[in-house]
C-alpha positions, 0 to 999 in steps of 0.5 A: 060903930055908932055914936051913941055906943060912945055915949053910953060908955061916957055916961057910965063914967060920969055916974062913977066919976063925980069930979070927971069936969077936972079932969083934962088928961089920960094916960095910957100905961102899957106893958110893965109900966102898970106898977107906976100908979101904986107909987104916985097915984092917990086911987079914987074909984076904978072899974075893970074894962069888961064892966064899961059898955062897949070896951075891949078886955086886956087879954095880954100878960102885964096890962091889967085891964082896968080904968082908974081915976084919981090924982096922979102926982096931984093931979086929977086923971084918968088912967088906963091900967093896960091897953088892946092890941091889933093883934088880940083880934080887935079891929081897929075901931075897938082898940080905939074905942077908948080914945073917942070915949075920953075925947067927949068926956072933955079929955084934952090930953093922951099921954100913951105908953109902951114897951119897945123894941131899939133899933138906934145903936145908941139904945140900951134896953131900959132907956126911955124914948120920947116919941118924937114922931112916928110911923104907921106899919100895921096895915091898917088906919083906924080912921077908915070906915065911915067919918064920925063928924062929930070927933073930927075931919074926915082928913086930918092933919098928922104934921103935929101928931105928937105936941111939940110943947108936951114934948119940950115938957118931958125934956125939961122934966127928964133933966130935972129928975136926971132920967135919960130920955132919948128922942126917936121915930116909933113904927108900929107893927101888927105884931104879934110875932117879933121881927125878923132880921131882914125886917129890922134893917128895913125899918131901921134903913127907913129911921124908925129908933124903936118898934112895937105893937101899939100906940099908933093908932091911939095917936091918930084917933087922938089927932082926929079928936082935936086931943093933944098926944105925947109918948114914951117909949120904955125900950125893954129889948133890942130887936132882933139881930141887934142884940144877938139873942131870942125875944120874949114876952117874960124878957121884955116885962121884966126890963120894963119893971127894972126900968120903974124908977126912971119911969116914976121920977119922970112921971112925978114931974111930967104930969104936973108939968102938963097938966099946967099947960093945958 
């Protein structure tokens, strides 16, 4: 992929776009988290994926493929109403077109979201877990292949891929919404079967909290943009074994949904709060 694939995209946007100079964060809503903009997002234009140059299409249930742009919270975003998965048939660099697309828009902050498996004991399905670090299972990395200089290093550095500061911000906005908010290692997995057992207390043994089939790679392409990245979580089903029952796809939107009030309350003051310290 070329830099200049990216451009056409950036281009697009601008012509939809004419406040897109204002604005300096995205955030990326994944599985059930999609209904948090009808309550706190003031929608000033949107386009489906499918109509910008170079973008993947949603093909899962729950992301409604869509970007939007507008005010969250009072402030001026983008937001990406559904994401694109390893396990959809997208390579690497096509799940991650996205990212490089707001990095040259001028974008200076990720904010991604996902529905997650709980492997800590002290989980319960519907808590919300910042992702305080994270570890990359999916066998793969999204930053080989030729460098794209003009994102970043050919090396990058992963010591703070998730922002302490961004971090400290969520913690205070949690407490001030009275929202539990559990810290944890989040590990990626290719997907798109669930875990097995055995699977589960490995990576459980290696301290992963939550397991799922995204995120990752948005963060180190995210990193490599010189972007600041934070996360959360929506632990919406404990992972096999654990929970003692089998998984689904249905069980884990609808805990995802019954978890949308927490997930507005933080959301209505950690945007703003962000959005400040850029």
């Amino acid at each position: 992929m070329e830099f200049n694939n990216y451009q056409k995209t950036v281009d697009c946007i601008r012509e939809k776009d004419s406040r897109h100079e204002e604005r300096k964060l995205v955030i990326v809503l994944g599985s059930g988290w999609g209904p948090a903009v009808d309550a706190l997002m003031e929608v000033e234009g949107e386009v489906a994926y499918e109509d910008l140059p170079g973008f993947p299409v949603s093909t899962v249930a729950g992301h409604f493929g869509r970007l939007l742009w507008g005010d969250f919270a009072g402030v001026p975003i983008y937001c990406m109403q559904g994401r694109f998965h390893y396990y959809e048939g997208y390579s690497m660099a096509e799940i991650t077109f996205p990212v490089r697309v707001f990095a040259a828009l001028g974008i200076e902050c990720m904010f991604l979201t996902n529905a997650a498996g709980g492997l800590n004991p002290d989980f319960s399905v519907g808590d919300l877990m910042m992702i305080h670090d994270h570890m990359n299972f999916m066998g793969n990395n999204p930053l080989i292949g030729p460098n794209f200089d003009e994102f970043g290093p050919r090396f990058p550095d992963m010591t703070s891929a998730w922002d302490k500061e961004l971090q400290s911000c969520l913690e205070s906005c949690a407490k001030e919404a009275d929202v539990l908010l559990q810290k944890g290692i989040y590990m990626a997995v290719s997907g798109p079967s669930f875990e097995t057992p055995a699977e589960i207390c490995a990576f459980a043994t290696l301290g992963a909290d939550a397991v799922g089939m995204s995120t990752v790679p948005e963060c180190i392409v995210a990193q490599h943009c010189g972007m600041r990245v934070t996360g959360i979580s929506c632990i919406t089903n404990l992972a096999a074994h654990i929970g003692g029952e089998k998984l689904s796809h249905e069980d884990v939107s609808k805990a995802a949904k019954h978890s949308l009030a927490n997930v507005i309350a933080l959301l209505y003051r950690a945007i703003p709060c962000m959005h400040e310290i850029l």
